[in-house]
N, C-alpha and C positions, 0 to 999 in steps of 0.2 A: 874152164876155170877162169873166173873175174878176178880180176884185181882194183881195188878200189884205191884212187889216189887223188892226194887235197892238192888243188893246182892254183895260187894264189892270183897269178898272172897268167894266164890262157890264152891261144888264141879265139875260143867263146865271147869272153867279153873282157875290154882294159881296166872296166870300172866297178864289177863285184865277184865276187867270189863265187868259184865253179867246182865243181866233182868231176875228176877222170876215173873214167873205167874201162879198164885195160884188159878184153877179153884173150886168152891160152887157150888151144885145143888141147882135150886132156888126153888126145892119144900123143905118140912121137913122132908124127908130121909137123913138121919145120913149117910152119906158116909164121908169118908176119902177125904180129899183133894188132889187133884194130882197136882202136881207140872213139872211144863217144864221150861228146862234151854235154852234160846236161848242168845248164848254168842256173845258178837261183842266190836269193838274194839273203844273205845272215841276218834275218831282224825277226823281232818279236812276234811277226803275223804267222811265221814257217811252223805249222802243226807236224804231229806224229804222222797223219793222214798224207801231207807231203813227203815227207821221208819212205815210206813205204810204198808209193809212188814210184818216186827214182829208182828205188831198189829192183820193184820187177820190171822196170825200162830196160834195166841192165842185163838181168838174166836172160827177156827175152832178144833181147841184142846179140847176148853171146853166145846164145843157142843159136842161131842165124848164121853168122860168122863162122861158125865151129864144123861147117862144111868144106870137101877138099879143097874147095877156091875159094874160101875164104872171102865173100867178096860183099862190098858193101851194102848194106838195106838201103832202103826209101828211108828218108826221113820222116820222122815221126810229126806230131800233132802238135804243134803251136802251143805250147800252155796258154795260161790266162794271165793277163798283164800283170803285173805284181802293183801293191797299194803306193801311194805317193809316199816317200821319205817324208822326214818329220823334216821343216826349214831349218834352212843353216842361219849361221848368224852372221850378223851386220858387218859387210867390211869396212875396211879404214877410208878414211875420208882422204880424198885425193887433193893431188897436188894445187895451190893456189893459181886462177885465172890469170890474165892476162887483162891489166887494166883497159877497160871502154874508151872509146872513143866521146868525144867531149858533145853533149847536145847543141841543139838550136839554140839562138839567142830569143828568149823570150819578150811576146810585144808589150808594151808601155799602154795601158790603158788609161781612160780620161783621169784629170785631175778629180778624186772625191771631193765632196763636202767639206768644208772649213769644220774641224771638232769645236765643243764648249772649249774654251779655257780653264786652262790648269788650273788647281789647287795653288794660293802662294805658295813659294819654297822658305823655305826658311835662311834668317840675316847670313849675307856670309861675315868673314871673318875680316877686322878691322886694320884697312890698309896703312902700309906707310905715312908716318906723318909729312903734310905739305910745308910749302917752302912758307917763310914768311909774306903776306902779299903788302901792300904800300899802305899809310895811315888813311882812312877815309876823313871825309868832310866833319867836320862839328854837328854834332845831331841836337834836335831841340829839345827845350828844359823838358826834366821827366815832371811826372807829377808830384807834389809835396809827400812825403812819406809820412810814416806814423810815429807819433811822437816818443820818444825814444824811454825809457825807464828811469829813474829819478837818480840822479847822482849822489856818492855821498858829501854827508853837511865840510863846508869849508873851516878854513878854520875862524878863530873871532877876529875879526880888525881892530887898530888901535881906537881907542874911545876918542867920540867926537864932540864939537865945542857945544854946549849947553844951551836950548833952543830956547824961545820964546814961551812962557806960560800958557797950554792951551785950554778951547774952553770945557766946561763941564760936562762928561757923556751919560750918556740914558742908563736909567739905572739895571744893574745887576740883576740875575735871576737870584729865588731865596735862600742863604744858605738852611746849613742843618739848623734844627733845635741845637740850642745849649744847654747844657748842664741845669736840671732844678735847682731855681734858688731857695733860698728860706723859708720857710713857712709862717706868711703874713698873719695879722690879725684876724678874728672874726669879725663878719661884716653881718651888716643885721640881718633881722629871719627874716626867710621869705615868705612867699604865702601855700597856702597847702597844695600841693601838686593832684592830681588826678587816681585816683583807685589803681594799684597794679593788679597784675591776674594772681590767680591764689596760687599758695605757695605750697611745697610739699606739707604731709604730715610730718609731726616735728616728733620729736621719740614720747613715749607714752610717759607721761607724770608717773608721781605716786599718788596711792589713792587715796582721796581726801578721806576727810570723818563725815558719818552716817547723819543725813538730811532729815529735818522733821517728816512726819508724819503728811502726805497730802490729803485732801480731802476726795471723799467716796466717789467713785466716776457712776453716771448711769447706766441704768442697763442696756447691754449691747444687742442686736437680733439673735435671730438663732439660725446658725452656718444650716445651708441647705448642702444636703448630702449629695453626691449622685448614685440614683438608684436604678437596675438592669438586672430583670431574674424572668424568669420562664417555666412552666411546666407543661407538658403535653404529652396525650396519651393516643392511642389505638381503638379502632372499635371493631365492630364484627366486622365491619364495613372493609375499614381496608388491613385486617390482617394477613396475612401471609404477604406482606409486599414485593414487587419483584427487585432483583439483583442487581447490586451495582449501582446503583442511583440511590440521591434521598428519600430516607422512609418519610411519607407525607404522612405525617401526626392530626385527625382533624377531631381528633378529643381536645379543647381547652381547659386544664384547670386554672392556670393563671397564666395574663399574657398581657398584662396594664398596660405596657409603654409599648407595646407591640414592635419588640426586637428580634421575634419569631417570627416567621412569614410561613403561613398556613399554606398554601399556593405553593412554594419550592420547598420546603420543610427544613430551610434552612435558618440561621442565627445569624446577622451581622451585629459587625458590634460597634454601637454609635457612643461609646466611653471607653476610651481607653486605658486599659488594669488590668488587675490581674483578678481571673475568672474561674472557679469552680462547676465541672462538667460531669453526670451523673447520668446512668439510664439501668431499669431498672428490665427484665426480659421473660417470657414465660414461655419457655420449652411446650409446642406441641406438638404430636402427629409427625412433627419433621425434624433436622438438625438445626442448628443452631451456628452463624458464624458473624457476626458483625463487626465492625469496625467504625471510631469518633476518628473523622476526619475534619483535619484544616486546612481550609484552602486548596484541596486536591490533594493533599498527604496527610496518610492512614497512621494516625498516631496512638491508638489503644485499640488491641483487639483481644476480641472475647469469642470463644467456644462451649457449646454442649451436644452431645449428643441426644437425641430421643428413647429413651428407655423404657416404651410400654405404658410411662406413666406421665403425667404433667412432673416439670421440673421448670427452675427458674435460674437466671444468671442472672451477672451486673459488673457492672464496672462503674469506673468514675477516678477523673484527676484533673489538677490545675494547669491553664494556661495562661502565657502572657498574651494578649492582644490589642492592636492597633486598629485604629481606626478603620475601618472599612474591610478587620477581617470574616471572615465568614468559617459555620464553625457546624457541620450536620450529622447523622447517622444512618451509617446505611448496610445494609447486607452485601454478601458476597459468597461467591462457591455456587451459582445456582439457585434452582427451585428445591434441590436434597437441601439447601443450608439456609433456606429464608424461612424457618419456622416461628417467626415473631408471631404469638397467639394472643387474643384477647376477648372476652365474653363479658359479661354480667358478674362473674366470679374470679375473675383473672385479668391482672392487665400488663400492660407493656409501657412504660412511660420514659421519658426523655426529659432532662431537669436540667438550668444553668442559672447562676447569678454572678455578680459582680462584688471581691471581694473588699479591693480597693482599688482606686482609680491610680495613675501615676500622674 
């Protein structure tokens, strides 16, 4: 029979905690109890596997024991060391030393380098006043100073005795004019002064009474007009023109003063007025799309389609023009829209003249 006992202090070990077991033979021979110490350590690493360990140390201990001599086994098998405790913590700081002994006196080495000089310090503060010291010598004249600021006027002194008559002084600057005097007589005429420049117009009169009859003036020339007209037409030759450029006209029906230039098929205009512009179109074979341009801007435009048959269009309006404008006709859209046709039976012509000048 085992008896198990917690034995906090042991002779096992002073410093952890141990197990007694206290082996009884279970007959009634009086033997001595024997006691085995198996000591181990209370902490977190001690498994179930340890525990049941100890347990059959003990039984097979007291089964040993449990013989009439009762007497003690061999020792058992050295466990295996146990793991390191966790560290304790930081004791208290001990009591204060015992002041050192005092060092060597250190050696004096060479004089350094002289430093720059200091920064000035700033003024000190304004000593007691000194005693009076003795009057020095007369020092020499300073220089004349500056002449001092005007005093005010004195008062008058009594009046003094009446000098001598003196002589005559140089005469006075001129006073003012005086006052106009009277108005003198008339002095004789003079002679006639010189033409002045003309004078404004003076307000309109009223209108006199109707003047005889003058006699018949002769006959005057006869005003020369200014004249500028054109007409031109198409021939077999250069119908259908191409697109976009001037159509060259080199049909002339009139072209006198030659304000038409056959060459670029254009119109300058050498009178300046106002000008009547006309053209006149025969639909054929193709469409039809033209445009009267000035000066590079398309100011009247005309369309017709082709319908199987001859068909004709036109246009025509007034411009103002200056000197040196330029004034032509020409197609546009292609070769579908440059159908300007003209034969022996049909034509296509371009017309301008000059209505009035300005």
């Amino acid at each position: 029979k085992c008896l198990l006992t917690w034995n906090r202090l042991s002779p096992c070990s002073l410093t952890i905690d141990s197990v007694l077991i206290t082996c009884v033979p279970s007959d009634s021979t009086k033997v001595s109890p024997s006691s085995v110490c198996f000591p181990f350590q209370f902490s977190s690493v001690v498994t179930m596997r340890a525990w049941w360990l100890l347990l059959a140390v003990g039984v097979c201990t007291g089964s040993m024991q449990s013989q009439d001599t009762c007497r003690q086994g061999h020792s058992g098998i050295p466990g295996n060391p146990g793991h390191n405790g966790l560290p304790g913590r930081d004791g208290r700081d001990g009591a204060k030393g015992d002041k050192g002994e005092a060092g060597a006196d250190g050696r004096v080495e060479a004089k350094g380098i002289k430093g720059d000089p200091g920064s000035r310090g700033s003024p000190g503060k304004h000593g007691p006043k000194g005693v009076v010291g003795p009057m020095g010598e007369k020092g020499l004249q300073g220089e004349t100073g500056f002449q001092g600021q005007k005093g005010d006027k004195g008062d008058v002194g009594p009046l003094g005795p009446e000098g001598p008559q003196g002589s005559i002084g140089p005469s006075g600057p001129m006073g003012l004019p005086g006052p106009t005097g009277p108005l003198g007589k008339p002095g004789p005429k003079g002679e006639a002064g010189p033409w002045g420049p003309q004078g404004e117009p003076g307000v309109r009169g009223m209108r006199g009474w109707k003047g005889d009859r003058g006699e018949k003036g002769k006959i005057g020339e006869t005003p020369v007009l200014p004249k500028s007209a054109f007409t031109v037409g198409l021939t077999v030759l250069s119908k259908f023109p191409p697109s976009d450029a001037p159509v060259k006209f080199d049909r002339i029906l009139y072209n006198e003063f030659n304000h038409f230039d056959v060459a670029t098929g254009k119109f300058t205009c050498h009178i300046a007025g106002v000008y009547y512009f006309t053209y006149h179109v025969t639909v054929f074979s193709r469409n039809v799309q033209v445009s009267l341009v000035k000066n590079g801007v398309k100011l009247l435009h005309t369309k017709d389609g082709y319908m199987s048959s001859e068909d004709q269009a036109s246009g025509g309006t007034v411009l103002q023009l200056k000197l040196g404008d330029e004034v032509w006709l020409q197609a546009a859209g292609g070769e579908r829209f440059n159908g300007l046709f003209a034969d022996e039976d049909d034509d296509t012509t371009f017309t301008g003249f000059l209505l009035f000048s300005s």
